[in-house]
N, C-alpha and C positions, 0 to 999 in steps of 0.2 A: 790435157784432154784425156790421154790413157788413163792417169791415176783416176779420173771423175768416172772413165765408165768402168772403170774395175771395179771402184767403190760400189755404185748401181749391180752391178752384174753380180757382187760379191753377196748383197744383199737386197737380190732382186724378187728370191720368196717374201723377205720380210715384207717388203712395198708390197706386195700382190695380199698378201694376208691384209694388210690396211687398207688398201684399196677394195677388197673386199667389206670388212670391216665396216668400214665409212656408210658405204649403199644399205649397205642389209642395217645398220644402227638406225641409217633414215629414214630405210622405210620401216622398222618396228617401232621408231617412237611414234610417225605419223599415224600407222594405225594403232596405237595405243590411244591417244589421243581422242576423248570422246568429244565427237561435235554433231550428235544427234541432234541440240536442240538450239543449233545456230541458221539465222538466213542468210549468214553470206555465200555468194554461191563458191566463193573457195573453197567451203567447208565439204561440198559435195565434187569438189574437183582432183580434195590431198589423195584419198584412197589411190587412183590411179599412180598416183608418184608414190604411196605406198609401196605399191606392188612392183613398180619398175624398180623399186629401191631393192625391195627383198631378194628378188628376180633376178636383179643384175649382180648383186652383190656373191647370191651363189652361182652364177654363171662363173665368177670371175674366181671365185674361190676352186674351181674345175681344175684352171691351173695349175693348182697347188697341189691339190688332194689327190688327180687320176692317175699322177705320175708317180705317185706315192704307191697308189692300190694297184700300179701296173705289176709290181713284184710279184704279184701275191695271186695277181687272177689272170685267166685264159685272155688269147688276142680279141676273140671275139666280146667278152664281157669288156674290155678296156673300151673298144670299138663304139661298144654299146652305153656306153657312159660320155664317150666326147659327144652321140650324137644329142643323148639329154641335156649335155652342156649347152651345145649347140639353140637347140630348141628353148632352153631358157634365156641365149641372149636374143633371140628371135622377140618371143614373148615379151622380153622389157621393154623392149625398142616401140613392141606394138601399144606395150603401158604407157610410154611415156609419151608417144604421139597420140593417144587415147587424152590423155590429161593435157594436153593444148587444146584440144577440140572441146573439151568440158569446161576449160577454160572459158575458149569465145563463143559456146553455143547459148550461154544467157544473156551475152550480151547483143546477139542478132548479127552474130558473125560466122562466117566460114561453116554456114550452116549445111553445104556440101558435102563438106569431111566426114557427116557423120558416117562410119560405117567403113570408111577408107580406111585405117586403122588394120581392121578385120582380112581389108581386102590385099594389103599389101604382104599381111603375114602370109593366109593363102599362097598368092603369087608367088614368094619367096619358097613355102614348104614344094611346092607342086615343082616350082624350077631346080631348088635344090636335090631333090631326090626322081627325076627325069634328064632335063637335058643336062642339067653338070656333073650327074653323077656320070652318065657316058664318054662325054669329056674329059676326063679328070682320069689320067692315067692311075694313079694309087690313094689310097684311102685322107693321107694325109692333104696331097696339094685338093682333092674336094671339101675337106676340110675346114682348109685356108680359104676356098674359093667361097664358100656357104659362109662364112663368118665374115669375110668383106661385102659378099651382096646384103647382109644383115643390115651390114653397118650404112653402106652407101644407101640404099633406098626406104631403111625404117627408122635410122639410129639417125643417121644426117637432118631429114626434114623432120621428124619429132622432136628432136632436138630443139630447130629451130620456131615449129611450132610453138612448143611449149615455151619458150623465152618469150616468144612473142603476145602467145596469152596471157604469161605471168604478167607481162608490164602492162597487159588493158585493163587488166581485173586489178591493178594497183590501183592505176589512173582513174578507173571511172569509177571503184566500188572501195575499196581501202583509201584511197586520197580523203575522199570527203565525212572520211568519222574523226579527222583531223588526228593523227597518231605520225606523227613526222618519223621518229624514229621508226618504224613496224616499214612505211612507204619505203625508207632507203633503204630497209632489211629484206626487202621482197625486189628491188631495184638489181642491188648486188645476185640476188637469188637469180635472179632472170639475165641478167650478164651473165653468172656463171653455168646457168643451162646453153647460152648460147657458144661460151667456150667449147664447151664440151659436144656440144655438135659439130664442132671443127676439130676437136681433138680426138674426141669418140667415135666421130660417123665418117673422116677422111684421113684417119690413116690403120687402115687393116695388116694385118700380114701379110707376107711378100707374097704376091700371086703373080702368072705370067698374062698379066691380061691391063688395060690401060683404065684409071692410071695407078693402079696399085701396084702395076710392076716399077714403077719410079717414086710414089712417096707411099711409103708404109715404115713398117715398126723399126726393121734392120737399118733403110736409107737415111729414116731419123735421127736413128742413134745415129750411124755414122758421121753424118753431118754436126751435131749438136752436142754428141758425147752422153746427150742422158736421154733415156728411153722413154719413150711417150706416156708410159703408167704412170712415170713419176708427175707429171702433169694433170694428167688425169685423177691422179689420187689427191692433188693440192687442191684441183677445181671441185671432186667429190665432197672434199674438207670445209670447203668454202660454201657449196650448196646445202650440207648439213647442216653446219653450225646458223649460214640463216634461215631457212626453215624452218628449224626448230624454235630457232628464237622469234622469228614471227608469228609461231601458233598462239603469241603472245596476244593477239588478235582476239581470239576468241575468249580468252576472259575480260578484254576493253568492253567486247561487245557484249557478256554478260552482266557486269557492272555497269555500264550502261541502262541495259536494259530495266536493273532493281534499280537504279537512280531514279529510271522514271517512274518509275512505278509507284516508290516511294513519294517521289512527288505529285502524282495522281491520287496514291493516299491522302496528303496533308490536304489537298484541296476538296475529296469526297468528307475528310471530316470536317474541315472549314464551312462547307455545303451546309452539313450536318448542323451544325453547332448554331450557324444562321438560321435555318430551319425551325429548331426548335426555339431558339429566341423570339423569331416570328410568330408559332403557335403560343407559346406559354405569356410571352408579353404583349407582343404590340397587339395581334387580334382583337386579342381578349382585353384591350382595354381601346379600341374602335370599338370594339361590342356594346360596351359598357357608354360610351360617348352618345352609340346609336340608342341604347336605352332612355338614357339622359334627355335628350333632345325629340327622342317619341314623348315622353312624356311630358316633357314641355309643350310639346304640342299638343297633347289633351288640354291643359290648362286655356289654352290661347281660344279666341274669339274664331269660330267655324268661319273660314274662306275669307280670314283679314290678312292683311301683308303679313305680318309676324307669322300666322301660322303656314302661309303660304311657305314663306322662306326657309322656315321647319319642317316640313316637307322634304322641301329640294336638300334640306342641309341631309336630313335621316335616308335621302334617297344616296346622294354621297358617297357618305358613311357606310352602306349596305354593299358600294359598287367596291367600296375602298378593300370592303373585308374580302368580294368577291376575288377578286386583282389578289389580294396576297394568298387566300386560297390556291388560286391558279401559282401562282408564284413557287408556295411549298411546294408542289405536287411535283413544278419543274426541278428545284433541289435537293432533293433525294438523291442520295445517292444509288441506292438497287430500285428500283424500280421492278414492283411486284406485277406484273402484266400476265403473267401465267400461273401454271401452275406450281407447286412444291417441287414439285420432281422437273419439270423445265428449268425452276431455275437452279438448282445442285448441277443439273446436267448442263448448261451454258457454262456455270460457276468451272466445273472443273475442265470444262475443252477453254477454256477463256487462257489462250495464247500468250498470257501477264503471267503465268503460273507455269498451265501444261510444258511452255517450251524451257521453263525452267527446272521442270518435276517431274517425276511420272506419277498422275494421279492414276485412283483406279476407285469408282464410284458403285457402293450398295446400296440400291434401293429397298426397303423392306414393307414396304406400306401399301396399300392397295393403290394404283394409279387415282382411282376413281375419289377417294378420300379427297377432300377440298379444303386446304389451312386457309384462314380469310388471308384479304389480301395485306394487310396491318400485320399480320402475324408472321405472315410469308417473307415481307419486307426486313420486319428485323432477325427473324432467321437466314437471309441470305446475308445480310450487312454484317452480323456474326462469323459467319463461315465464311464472308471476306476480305475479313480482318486476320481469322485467324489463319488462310492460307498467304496473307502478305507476309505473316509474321514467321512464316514457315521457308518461304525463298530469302527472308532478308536476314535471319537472324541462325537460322536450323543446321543452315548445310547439310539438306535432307538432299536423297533421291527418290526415295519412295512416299508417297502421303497416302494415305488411304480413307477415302470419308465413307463412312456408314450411317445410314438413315434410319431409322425404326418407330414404328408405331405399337406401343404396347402398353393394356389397361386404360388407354387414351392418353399417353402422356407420349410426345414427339421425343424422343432419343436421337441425334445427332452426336456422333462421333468423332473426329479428324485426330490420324494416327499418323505422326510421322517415324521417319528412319534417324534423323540427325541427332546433333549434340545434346539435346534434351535441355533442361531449364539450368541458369546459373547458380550455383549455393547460393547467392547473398540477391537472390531474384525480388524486384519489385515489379509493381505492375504501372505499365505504362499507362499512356491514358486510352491508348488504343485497347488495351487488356480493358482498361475499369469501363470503356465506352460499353465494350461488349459486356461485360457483369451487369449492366447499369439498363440494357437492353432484356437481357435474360430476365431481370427484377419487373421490366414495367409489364414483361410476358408472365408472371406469377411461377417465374421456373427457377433456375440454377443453372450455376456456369464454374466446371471445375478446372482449372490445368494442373496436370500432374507426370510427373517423370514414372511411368511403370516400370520398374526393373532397371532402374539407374541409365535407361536406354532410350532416346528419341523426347517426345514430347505429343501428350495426349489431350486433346481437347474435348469436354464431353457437358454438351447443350441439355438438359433435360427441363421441358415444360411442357403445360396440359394442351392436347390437341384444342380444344375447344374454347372461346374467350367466358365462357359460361363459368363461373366461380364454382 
């Protein structure tokens, strides 16, 4: 038991440096971590454990470092750095009971809390620096006394909080994108916040007050031979690593998202593909039947059976065309119901893309200009092909679409940021769909890598269907 806590004690900066270490690494990857354009509400809950991470991390690195710069500066500067210390493990305690509540506040829980967080750090600054500081014979045992009330009243139930949120937001919102592995890596996460509320938030430094005059940092080691950091910094090790490994999350849910998407394509062009079958063949040869059969009935004897039934048959015939009329109109895939400028502006907030991109849309053309609705159609079906093909294949962040009307001929642009086209690039059929669109518009359809950088898409055809 001597030799274990001499070993600890011998290298008891090194542990504090990692246990530092660990927190501050956590929370700097989570806020690395871009998840602007995620709906899970985790995604809007890491930040807070972000900041507990950063927060605690150099609270704890204080430690290490004031004891160092005590050589070198006045009592009072030293003084004046435990209290920053102090005030930063304040702060995390209130981050990390902050992100329990953001936890269960989507899901219609502990919707009380909100605010408590706030109120507890309050409570704590006002007591710490009033009645315990008058209490507190010298600067050290207020010290000690401020960093146990820390622990016991923000760091204990935040703690517990937050464990407790992690495993609802498994349970109710991670469970079911079915990711079994990600669920036990948030499970363990949430066990080892709850560790750490018993390791972190009940046992403080030795104070003369109950019960941290019986278990705190000295009685522990005493007992145990190894000092509570060392715990601490195994459960830190433990919270990081799954954490991190579960922000794995966020790209399920983004490929997810292009999966569907992808498959929302296949079936707008399947749509498509019916559609025009519809118009080019079967109509058109109902039309030609209804012809057929009108003029059979010129031939026939006025208001005999035969022409009567000739009649009914061309009446039919007429309703059959109407029916598939109605039919296409419901097939389409963009549906032209507004204007130009409505629909670029639907197109680029349209939640299939935006939460994948950041678009940023230029209008250049007079509001009031009016492209028919035929024209509008395949100019939207164009530009949303070519923003599918910009989340699935670009690994873009930025798109930029530009609109222009100029000499009467519609300029559309779409500029993105990513990998640009492959050397040995064919075009799909979603490419030749869109060239084959541009054609029936009397225009042009170019893609092109400008500057070896991204990938440009540029629409050009006559505003008007007039030749």
């Amino acid at each position: 038991m001597t030799s274990v806590s001499a070993f600890f004690a011998l290298n008891y900066d090194i542990i504090l440096f990692v246990y530092g270490l660990v927190f501050f690494v956590l929370g700097l990857v989570i806020a690395l971590q871009s998840r602007r354009y995620s709906r899970l509400d985790l995604a809007r809950s890491l930040s807070w454990l972000a900041a507990f991470g950063i927060t605690h991390g150099l609270h704890e690195w204080g430690d290490l470092f004031i004891p160092l710069q005590a050589q070198y500066l006045s009592d009072p500067a030293v003084q004046l750095l435990n209290v920053v210390q102090l005030l930063l493990l304040g702060i995390s305690f209130a981050c990390l009971f902050e992100f329990g509540v953001a936890l269960l506040r989507p899901l219609g829980r502990a919707r009380w809390l909100h605010g408590i967080s706030v109120g507890l750090l309050m409570l704590w600054l006002i007591c710490s620096f009033t009645l315990v500081l008058q209490l507190s014979p010298d600067f050290d045992v207020w010290h000690h006394s401020v960093n146990a009330l820390a622990r016991y009243f923000i760091g204990f139930p935040g703690g517990l909080l937050a464990a407790y949120g992690l495993g609802q937001q498994t349970l109710r919102r991670i469970a079911p994108l079915n990711v079994p592995h990600i669920v036990t890596t948030l499970r363990i996460a949430g066990i080892a916040l709850g560790l750490y509320a018993l390791f972190g938030g009940l046992i403080p430094p030795p104070v003369p007050f109950f019960p941290a005059n019986y278990l705190n940092t000295t009685t522990f080691t005493q007992v145990l031979g190894i000092p509570p950091l060392v715990f601490r910094s195994f459960i830190g090790v433990i919270l990081a690593v799954t954490i991190i490994r579960a922000l794995e999350v966020f790209e399920v849910e983004t490929d997810r998202m292009i999966e569907t998407m992808e498959q929302q394509q296949l079936l707008v062009t399947e749509r498509e593909r019916i559609a025009r079958e519809l118009h080019d063949g079967v109509i058109q040869k109902v039309y030609t039947a209804g012809l057929l059969v009108g003029s059979a009935e010129k031939l026939a004897e006025p208001k005999s059976t035969l022409a009567i039934r000739l009649n009914k048959a061309q009446a039919a015939l007429e309703d059959a065309i109407a029916d598939l009329r109605h039919s296409l109109g419901e097939l389409h895939a963009v549906q032209a119901g507004g204007s130009l400028g409505e629909g670029l502006r639907q197109l680029a907030q349209d939640p299939r893309f935006s939460s994948l991109v950041t678009i940023s849309l230029d209008l250049e053309f007079p509001q009031n200009e009016m492209l028919s609705p035929d024209r509008t159609m395949h100019v939207l079906a164009i530009l949303q092909e070519a923003l599918s093909n910009v989340v699935r294949h670009a690994y873009a962040r930025q798109v930029n679409i530009r609109a222009s009307l100029d000499d009467g001929k519609l300029k559309l642009v779409v500029q993105d940021d990513g990998i640009g086209l492959p050397p040995n690039f064919e075009a799909s059929y979603g490419v030749r769909n869109m060239r084959d669109r541009a054609r029936l518009l009397d225009g042009s359809l170019e893609i092109v890598n400008p500057g070896g950088k991204g990938t440009r898409v540029l629409l050009d055809i006559p505003w008007s269907d007039e030749p």
